[in-house]
C-alpha positions as CSV (number, residue, x, y, z in Angstrom):
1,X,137.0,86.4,51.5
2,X,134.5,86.7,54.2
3,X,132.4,90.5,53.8
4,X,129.8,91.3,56.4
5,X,127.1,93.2,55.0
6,X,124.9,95.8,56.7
7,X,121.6,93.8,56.7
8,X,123.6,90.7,57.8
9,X,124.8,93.0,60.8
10,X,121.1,94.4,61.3
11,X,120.0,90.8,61.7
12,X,122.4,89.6,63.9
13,X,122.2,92.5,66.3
14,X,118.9,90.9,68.0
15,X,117.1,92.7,71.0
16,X,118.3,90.6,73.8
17,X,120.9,91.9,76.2
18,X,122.9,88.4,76.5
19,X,123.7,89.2,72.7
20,X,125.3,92.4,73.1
21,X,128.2,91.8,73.6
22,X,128.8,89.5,70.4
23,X,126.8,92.0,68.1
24,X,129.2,94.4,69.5
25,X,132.0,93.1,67.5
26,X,130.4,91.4,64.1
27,X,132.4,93.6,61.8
28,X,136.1,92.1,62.2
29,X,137.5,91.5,59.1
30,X,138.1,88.0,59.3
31,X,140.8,87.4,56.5
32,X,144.3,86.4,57.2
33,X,146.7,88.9,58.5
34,X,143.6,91.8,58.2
35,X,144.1,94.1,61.3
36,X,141.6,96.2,62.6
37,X,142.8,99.2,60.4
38,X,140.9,97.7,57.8
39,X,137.7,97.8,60.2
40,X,134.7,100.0,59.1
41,X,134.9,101.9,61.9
42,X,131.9,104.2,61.7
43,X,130.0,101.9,61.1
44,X,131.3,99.9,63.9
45,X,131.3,102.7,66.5
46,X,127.6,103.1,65.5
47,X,126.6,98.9,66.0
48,X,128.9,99.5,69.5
49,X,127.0,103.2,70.4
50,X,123.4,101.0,69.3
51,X,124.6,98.4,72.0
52,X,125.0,100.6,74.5
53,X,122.0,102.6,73.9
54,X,119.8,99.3,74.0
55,X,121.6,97.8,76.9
56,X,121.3,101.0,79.3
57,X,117.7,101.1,77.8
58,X,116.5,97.7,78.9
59,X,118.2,98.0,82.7
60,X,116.6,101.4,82.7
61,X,113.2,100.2,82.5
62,X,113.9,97.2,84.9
63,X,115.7,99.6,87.3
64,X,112.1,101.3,87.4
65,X,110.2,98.7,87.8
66,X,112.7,97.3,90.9
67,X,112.2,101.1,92.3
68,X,108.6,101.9,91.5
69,X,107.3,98.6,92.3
70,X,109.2,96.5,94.7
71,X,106.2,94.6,96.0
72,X,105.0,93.4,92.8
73,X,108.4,91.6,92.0
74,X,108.5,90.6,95.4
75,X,105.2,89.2,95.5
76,X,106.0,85.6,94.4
77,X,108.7,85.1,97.1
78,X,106.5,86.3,100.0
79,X,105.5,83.3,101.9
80,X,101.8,83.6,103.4
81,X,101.8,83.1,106.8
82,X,104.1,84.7,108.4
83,X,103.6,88.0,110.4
84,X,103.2,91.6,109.2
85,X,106.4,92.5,110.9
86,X,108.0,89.9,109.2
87,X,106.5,90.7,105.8
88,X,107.8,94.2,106.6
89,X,111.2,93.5,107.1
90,X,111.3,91.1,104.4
91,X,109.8,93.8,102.3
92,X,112.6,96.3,103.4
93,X,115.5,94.3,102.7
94,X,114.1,92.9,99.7
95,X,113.7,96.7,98.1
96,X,117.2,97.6,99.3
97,X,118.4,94.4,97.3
98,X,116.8,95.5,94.5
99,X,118.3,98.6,94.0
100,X,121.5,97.2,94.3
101,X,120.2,94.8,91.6
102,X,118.6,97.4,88.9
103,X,122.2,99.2,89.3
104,X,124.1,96.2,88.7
105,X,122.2,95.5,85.8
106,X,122.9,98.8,84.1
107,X,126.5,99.0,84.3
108,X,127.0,95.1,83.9
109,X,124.7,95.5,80.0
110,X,127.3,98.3,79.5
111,X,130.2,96.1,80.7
112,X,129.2,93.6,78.6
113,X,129.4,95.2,75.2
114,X,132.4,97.0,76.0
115,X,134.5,93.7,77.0
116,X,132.6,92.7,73.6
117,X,134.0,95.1,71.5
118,X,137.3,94.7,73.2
119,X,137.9,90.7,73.3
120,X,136.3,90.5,69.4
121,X,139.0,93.3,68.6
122,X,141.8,90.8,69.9
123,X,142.6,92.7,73.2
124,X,141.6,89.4,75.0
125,X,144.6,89.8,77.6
126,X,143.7,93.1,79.1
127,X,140.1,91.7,79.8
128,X,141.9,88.4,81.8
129,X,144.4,90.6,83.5
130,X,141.4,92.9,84.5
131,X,139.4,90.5,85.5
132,X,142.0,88.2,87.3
133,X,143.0,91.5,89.5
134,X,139.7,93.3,89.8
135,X,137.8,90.2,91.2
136,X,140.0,89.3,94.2
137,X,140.6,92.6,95.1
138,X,136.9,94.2,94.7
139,X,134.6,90.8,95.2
140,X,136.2,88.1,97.2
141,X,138.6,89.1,99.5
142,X,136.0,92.0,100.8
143,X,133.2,89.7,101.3
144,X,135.1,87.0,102.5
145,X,136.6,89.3,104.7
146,X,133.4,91.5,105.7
147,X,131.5,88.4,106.1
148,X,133.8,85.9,108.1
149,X,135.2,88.6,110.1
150,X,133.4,91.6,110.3
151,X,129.4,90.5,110.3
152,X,128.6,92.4,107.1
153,X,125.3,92.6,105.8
154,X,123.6,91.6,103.4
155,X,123.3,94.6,101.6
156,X,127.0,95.7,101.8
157,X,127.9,92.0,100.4
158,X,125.9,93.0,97.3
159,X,127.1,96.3,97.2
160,X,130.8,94.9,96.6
161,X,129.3,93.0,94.0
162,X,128.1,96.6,92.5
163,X,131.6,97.8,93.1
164,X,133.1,94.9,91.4
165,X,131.0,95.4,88.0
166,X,131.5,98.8,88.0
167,X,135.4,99.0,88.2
168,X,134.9,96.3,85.0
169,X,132.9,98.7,83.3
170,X,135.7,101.6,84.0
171,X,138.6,99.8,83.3
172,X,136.8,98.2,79.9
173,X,135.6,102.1,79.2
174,X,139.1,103.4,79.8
175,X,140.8,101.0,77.8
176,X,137.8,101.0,74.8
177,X,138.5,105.2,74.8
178,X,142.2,104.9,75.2
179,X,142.1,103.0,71.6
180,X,145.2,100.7,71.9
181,X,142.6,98.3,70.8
182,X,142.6,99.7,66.9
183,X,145.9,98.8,66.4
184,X,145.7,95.1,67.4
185,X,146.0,92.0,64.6
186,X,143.2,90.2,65.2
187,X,145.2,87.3,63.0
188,X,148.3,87.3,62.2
189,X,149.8,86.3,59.0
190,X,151.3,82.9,59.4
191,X,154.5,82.4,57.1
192,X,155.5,79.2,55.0
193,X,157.4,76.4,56.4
């Protein structure tokens, strides 16, 4: 029988934000037929609540730095040379972007350990579904569209892309609060032939 214990789970959490979302779900009881009623679900809502708090710390501090210092992470793509009106206008466009960006990153970290928590639980179809309809709807077909039809910018193309991670993160918070997720096998009991 498989038992994680808490300074295996301290361990395996890790500071980086591409590992979120698998720290987010270490504690599923991984013996036959166990459901997630046997979870330890303090303890759990805690490692999840950690995620979060880590995830939404680190795009913080990079949202910051892409608003308080646009031309320093701009410098390296600046190509000497050119104009000032053109570094202008580069530098315009370029801080717009990373707006966008720094808010992308904050609710995409959040996504992430939500959709986590809610594909290690078992609830693996609502994530397809919700990704299958959200990314037509809120990503392609609006930027194909806006682009190809409409001359959208830049900027509004990557805004859809903010739209588009941000419904994930809604629908993944709504259906992490709703708690449908708790009463999922994560394996069911196979019978004897």
């Amino acid at each position: 029988v498989f038992r994680t214990k808490r300074r295996d789970v301290l361990r395996e959490r890790g500071f980086l934000l591409a590992r979120f979302g698998k720290s987010a779900v270490v504690f599923l009881d991984r013996r036959p037929g166990g459901s997630l009623r046997v979870f330890q679900f303090r303890l759990y809502r805690r490692q999840l609540r950690t995620c979060l708090l880590r995830g939404g710390a680190e795009t913080v501090v990079a949202f910051l730095l892409f608003l308080l210092a646009p031309d320093v992470v701009l410098a390296p793509f600046m190509i000497s040379g050119h104009d000032a009106a053109a570094q202008a206008a580069i530098l315009d466009h370029g801080r717009i972007l990373l707006t966008i960006v720094a808010a992308y990153l904050f609710f995409d970290a959040l996504y992430m350990v939500l959709s986590g928590a809610l594909r290690g639980a078992g609830d693996t179809r609502f994530m397809m579904v919700a990704t299958a309809v959200v990314s037509p709807l809120c990503l392609i077909m609006p930027v194909y569209l806006g682009v190809h039809y409409f001359q959208m910018s830049v900027e509004a193309a990557w805004l859809w892309v903010l739209v588009f991670i941000t419904v994930l993160f809604l629908l993944s918070a709504w259906r992490y609060l709703g708690g449908f997720w708790k009463k999922m096998l994560v394996i069911e009991e196979q019978s004897a032939p």
